[in-house]
C-alpha positions as CSV (number, residue, x, y, z in Angstrom):
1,X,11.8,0.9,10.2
2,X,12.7,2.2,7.2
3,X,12.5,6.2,6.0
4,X,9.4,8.6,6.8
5,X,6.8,9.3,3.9
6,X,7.7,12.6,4.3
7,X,11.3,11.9,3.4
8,X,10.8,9.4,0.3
9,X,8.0,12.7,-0.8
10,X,11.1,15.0,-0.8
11,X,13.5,12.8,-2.0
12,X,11.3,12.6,-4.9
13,X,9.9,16.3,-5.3
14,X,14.2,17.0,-5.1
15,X,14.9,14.6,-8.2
16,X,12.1,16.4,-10.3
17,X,13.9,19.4,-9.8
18,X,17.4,18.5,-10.5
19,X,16.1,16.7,-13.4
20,X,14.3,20.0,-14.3
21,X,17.0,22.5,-13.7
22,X,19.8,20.0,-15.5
23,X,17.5,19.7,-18.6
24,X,16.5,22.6,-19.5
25,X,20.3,24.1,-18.8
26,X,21.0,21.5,-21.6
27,X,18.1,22.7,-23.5
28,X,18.6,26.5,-23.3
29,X,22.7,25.9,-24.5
30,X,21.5,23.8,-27.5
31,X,18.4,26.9,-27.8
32,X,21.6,29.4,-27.7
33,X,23.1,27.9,-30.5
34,X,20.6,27.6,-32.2
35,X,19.7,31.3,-31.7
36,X,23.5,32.2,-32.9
37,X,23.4,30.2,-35.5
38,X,20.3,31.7,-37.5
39,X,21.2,35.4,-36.2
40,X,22.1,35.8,-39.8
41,X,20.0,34.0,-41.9
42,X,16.8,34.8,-43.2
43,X,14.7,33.8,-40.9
44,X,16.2,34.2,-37.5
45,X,15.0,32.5,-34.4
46,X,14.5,34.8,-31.5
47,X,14.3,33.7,-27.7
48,X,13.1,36.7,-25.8
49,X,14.1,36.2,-22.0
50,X,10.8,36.1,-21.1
51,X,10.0,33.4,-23.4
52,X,13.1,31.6,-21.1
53,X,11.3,32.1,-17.9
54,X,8.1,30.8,-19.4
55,X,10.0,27.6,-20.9
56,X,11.7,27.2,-17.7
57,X,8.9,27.9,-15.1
58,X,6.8,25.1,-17.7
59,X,9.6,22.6,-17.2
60,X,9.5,22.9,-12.8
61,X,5.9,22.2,-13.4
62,X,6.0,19.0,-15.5
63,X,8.7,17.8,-13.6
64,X,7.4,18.2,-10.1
65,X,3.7,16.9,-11.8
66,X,5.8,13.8,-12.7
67,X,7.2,13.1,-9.6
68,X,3.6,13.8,-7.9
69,X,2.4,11.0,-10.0
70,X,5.4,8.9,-8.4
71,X,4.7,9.6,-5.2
72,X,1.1,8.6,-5.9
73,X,2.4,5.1,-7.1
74,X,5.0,4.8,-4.6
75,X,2.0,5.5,-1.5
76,X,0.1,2.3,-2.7
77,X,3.3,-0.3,-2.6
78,X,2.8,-2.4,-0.1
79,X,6.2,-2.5,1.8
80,X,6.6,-6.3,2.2
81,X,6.0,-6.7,-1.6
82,X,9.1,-4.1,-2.1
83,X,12.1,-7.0,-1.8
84,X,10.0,-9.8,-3.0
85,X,11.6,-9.7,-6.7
C-alpha cells in the first residue's frame, strides 16, 4: 500500500530540479539587469557565459544534494507514525 521508494526518490530528486532550474532562471534575469545596468558605469559587472554554466551546473548540485538529504530523512519515517499528527 502506498507508493514505491523508488517513486517518493524521484518525486523528490524531480522537485530539486524544478526548484533549481526556476531559481536560477529568476537569478540569471535579475544577474541580466544587473549586467545592463552597470554596462556603463565605472565599474561594470561582467557575466561571461561560462561563468553561467558554472553558476547553473552549482545550483543542480545543491539542489539535488538537498533533496538527497530528504530522501535520507524521509527513509527513516516510520510509516504508521506518518498520520499520527
Amino acid at each position: 500500500m502506498g507508493s514505491s521508494n523508488a517513486y517518493i526518490y524521484t518525486v523528490i530528486i524531480y522537485q530539486a530540479l524544478i526548484n533549481a532550474v526556476i531559481g536560477f532562471a529568476i537569478a540569471a534575469g535579475i544577474g541580466s539587469i544587473v549586467v545592463q545596468m552597470t554596462a556603463k558605469s565605472a565599474l561594470p559587472i561582467v557575466i561571461t557565459p561560462w561563468l553561467m554554466a558554472a553558476l547553473f551546473a552549482l545550483t543542480v548540485v545543491m539542489c539535488v544534494a538537498s533533496g538527497i538529504g530528504a530522501i535520507i530523512r524521509v527513509v527513516r519515517i516510520d510509516p504508521a507514525t506518518v498520520f499520527m499528527r
